[in-house]
C-alpha positions as CSV (number, residue, x, y, z in Angstrom):
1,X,22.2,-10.8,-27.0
2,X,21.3,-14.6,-26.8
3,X,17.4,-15.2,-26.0
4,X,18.2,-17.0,-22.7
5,X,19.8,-13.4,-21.7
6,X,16.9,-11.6,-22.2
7,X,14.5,-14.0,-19.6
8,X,17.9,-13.9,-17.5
9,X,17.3,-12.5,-13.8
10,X,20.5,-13.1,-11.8
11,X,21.0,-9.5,-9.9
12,X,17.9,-8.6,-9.8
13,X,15.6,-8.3,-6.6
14,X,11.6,-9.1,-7.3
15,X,8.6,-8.3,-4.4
16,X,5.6,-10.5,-5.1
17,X,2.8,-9.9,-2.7
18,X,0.2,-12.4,-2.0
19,X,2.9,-14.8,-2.3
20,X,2.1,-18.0,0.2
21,X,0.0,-19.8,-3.0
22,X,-1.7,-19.9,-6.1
23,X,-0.9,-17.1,-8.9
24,X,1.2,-14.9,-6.5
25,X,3.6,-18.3,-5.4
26,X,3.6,-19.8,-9.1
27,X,5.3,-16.1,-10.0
28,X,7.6,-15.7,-7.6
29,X,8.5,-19.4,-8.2
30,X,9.5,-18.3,-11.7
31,X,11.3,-15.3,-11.1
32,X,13.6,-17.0,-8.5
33,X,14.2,-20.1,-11.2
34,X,15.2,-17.7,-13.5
35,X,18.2,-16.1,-10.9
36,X,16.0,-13.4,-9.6
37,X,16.8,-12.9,-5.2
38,X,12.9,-13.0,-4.2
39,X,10.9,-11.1,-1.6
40,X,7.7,-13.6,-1.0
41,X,4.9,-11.5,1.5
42,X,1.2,-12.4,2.8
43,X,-0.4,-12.2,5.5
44,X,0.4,-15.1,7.1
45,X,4.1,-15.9,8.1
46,X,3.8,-19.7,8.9
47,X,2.3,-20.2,5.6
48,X,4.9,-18.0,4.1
49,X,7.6,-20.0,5.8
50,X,6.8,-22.8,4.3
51,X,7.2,-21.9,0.9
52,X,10.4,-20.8,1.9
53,X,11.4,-23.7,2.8
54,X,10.0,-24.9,-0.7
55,X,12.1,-22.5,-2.8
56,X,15.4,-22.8,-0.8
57,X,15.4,-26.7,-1.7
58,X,15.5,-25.4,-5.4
59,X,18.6,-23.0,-4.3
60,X,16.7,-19.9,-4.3
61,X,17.1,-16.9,-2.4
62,X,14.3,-16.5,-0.7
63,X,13.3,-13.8,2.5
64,X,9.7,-14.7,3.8
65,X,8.0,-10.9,5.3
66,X,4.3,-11.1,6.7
67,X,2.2,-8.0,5.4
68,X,-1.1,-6.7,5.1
69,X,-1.6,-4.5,2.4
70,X,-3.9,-2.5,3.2
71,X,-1.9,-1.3,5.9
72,X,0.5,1.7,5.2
73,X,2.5,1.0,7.8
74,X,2.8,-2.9,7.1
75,X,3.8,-1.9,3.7
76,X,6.6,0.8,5.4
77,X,8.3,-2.2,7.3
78,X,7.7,-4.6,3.9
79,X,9.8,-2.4,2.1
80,X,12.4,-1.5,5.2
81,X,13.2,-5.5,5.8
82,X,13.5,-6.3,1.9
83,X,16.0,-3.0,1.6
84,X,18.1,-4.2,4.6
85,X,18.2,-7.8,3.2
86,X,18.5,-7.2,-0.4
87,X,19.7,-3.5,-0.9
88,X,16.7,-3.1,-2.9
89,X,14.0,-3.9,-5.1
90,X,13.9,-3.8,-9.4
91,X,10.7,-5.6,-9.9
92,X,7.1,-5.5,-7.9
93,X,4.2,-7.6,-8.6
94,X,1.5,-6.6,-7.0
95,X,-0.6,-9.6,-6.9
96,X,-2.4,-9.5,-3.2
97,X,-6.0,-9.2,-3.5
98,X,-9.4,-9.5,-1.5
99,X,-13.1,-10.2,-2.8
100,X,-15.0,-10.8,0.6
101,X,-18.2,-10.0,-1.2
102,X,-19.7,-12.3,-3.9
103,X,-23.5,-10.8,-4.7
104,X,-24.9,-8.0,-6.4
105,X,-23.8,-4.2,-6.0
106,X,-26.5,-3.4,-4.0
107,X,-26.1,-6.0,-1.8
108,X,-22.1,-4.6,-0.7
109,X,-22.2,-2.8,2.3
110,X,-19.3,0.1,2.3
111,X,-16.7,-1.5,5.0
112,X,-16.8,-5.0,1.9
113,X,-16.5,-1.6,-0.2
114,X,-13.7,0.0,1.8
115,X,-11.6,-3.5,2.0
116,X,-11.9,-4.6,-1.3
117,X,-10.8,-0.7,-2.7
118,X,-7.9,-0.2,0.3
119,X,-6.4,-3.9,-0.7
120,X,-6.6,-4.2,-4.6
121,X,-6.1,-0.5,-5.5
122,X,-4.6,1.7,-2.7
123,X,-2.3,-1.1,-1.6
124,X,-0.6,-1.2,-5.1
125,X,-0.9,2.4,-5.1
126,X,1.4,2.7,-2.2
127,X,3.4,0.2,-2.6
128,X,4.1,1.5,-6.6
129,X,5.3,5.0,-4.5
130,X,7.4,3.3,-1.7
131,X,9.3,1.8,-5.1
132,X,9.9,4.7,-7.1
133,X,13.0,6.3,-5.1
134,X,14.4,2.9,-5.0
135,X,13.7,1.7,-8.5
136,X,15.2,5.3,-10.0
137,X,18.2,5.1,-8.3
138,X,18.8,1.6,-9.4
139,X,18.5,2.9,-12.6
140,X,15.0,1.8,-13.5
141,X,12.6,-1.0,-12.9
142,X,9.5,-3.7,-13.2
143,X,6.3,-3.5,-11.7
144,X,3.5,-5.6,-12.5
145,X,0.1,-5.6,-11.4
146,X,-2.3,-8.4,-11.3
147,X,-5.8,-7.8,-12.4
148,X,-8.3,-9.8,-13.7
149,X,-10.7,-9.8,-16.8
150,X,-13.5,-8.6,-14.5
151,X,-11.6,-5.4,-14.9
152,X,-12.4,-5.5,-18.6
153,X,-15.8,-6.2,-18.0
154,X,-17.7,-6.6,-15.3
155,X,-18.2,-10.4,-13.8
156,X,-21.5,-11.5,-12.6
157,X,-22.2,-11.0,-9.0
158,X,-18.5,-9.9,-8.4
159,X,-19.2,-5.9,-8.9
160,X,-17.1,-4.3,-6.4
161,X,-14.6,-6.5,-7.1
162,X,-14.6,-6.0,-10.7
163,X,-14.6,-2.1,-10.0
164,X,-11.1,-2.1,-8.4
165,X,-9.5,-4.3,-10.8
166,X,-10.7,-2.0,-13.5
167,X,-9.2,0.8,-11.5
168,X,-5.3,-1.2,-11.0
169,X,-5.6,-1.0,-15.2
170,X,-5.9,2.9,-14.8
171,X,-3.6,2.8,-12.9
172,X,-0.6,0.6,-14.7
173,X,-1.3,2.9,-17.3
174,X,-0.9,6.2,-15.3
175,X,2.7,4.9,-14.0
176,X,3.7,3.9,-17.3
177,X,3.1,7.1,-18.6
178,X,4.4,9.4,-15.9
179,X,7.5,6.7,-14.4
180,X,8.7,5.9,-18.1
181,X,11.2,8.6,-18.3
182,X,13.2,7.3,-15.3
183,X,13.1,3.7,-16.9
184,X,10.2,2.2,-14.6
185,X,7.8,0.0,-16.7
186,X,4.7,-0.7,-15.9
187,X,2.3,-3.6,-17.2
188,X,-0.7,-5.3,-15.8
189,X,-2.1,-9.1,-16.3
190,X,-5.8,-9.6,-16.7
191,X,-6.4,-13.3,-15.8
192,X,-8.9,-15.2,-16.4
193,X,-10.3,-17.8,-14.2
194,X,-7.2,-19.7,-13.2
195,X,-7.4,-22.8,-10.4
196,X,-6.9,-21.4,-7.5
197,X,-7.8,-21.5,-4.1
198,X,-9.0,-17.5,-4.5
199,X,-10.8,-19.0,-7.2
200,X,-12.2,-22.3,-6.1
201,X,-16.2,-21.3,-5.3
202,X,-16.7,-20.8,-9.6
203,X,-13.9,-23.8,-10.6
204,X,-15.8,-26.3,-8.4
205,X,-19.3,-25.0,-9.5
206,X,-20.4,-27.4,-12.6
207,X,-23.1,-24.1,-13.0
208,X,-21.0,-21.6,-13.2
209,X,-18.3,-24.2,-15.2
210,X,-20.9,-25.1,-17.6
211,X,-21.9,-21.6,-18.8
212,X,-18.2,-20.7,-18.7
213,X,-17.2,-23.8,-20.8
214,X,-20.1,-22.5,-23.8
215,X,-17.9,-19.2,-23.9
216,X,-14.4,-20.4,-23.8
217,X,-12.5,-21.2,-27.1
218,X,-9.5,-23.3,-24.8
219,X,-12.2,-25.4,-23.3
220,X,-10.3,-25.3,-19.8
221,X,-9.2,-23.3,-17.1
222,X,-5.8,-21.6,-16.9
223,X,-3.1,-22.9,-14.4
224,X,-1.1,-20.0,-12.1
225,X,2.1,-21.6,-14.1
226,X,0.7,-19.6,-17.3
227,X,0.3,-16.6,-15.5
228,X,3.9,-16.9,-13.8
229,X,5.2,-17.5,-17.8
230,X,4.0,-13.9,-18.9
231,X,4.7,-12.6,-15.7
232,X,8.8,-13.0,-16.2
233,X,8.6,-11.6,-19.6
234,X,7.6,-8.7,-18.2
235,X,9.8,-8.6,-15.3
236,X,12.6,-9.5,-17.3
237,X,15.0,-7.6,-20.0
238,X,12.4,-9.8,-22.7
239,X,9.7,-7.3,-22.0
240,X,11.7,-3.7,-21.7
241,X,9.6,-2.4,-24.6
242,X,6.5,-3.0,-22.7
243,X,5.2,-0.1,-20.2
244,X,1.4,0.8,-19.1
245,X,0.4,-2.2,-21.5
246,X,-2.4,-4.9,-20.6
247,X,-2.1,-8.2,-20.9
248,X,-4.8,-11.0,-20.9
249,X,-4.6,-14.5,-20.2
250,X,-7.9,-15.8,-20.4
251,X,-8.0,-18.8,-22.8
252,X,-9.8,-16.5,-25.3
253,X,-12.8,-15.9,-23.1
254,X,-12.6,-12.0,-23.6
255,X,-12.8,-12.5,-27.6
């Protein structure tokens, strides 16, 4: 098989949450270059619109769905619209995530607790269940979860946070493991800080840049484009060795 096969997505149908900008938009972006029929969600649906707009002037096939993940019944109707549309789904990226706290542990009060866990781990978690009937009787799929390197070590004044993206790893690795035999891969990205609008309070902090800068061997910040780049290796035939694996992309700052 030529190289350009294996990074070839034409027939396939990807869900990217989070979708409307940043990390979440520069995947789905990639995917739909690269022939896959896209499923773009967030929780707003002007926003989302927009970037429809966006990726049909670049002849993708694009359907724009409003969600909130950490509703179970939001993610029901996600899943029934993108079926009706598409006929189904081979690869998730669960990239939708909150962090509406930014202090120490004991300064999170348990509804910041509650959102943060119901939106970056229980979301994913149900979405990853809603896939499985559909992805096995396709024959097999993708799904790829977004973490961050806080997961791999806790990040300063970001606890909470850092606690449920260690728990998305655990959880990559427990699908791997138990949804490999029905040809469902699971991988997870561990970003580092990438310039983003989730992002922006540490990016345009020359502090926080500063003491970043002394312990990064790239000597910049990553852009969502280098995130979307490892992203379709693993969504695509490239990466079909890959399942409950973890990737970082963090400019060597976790060395």
């Amino acid at each position: 098989m030529h190289i350009d096969q294996k990074f070839d997505l034409s027939g396939k149908v990807a869900l990217v949450t989070g979708a409307s900008k940043g990390i979440g938009k520069s995947i789905a972006q990639a995917l739909g270059q690269k022939g896959a029929k896209v499923v773009i969600s967030s929780r707003k649906q002007e926003a989302l619109d927009e970037v429809a707009k966006e990726f049909s002037s670049e002849g993708i096939d694009v359907l724009a769905v409003a969600a909130n993940i950490g509703d179970a019944q939001s993610m029901i109707d996600l899943v029934s619209k993108t079926n009706s549309h598409f006929g189904g789904v081979d690869i998730l990226v669960n990239n939708a995530a909150a962090n509406p706290s930014f202090g120490p542990v004991q300064n999170t009060d348990a509804n910041v607790f509650d959102k943060i866990m119901n939106v970056n781990v229980k979301g994913p978690f149900e979405l990853a269940k809603l896939m499985y009937p559909i992805m096995k009787e396709r024959g097999g799929g993708s799904i790829i979860n977004i973490s961050s390197i806080g997961g791999l070590s806790p990040e300063t004044m970001l606890g909470i946070y850092s606690v449920s993206k260690a728990a998305i790893i655990s959880l990559t690795k427990v699908l791997g493991k138990e949804w490999g035999r029905v040809g469902i891969r699971a991988n997870v990205i561990c970003p580092g800080l990438i310039q983003t609008k989730f992002s922006e309070a540490l990016w345009s902090n020359e502090d926080i840049m500063n003491s970043v800068m002394k312990e990064l061997p790239a000597q910049r910040i990553g852009q969502p484009e280098e995130i979307a780049s490892l992203a379709l290796f693993l969504a695509a035939d490239a990466g079909s060795y890959c399942t409950g694996a973890v990737f970082t992309a963090d400019g060597g700052y976790t060395i």
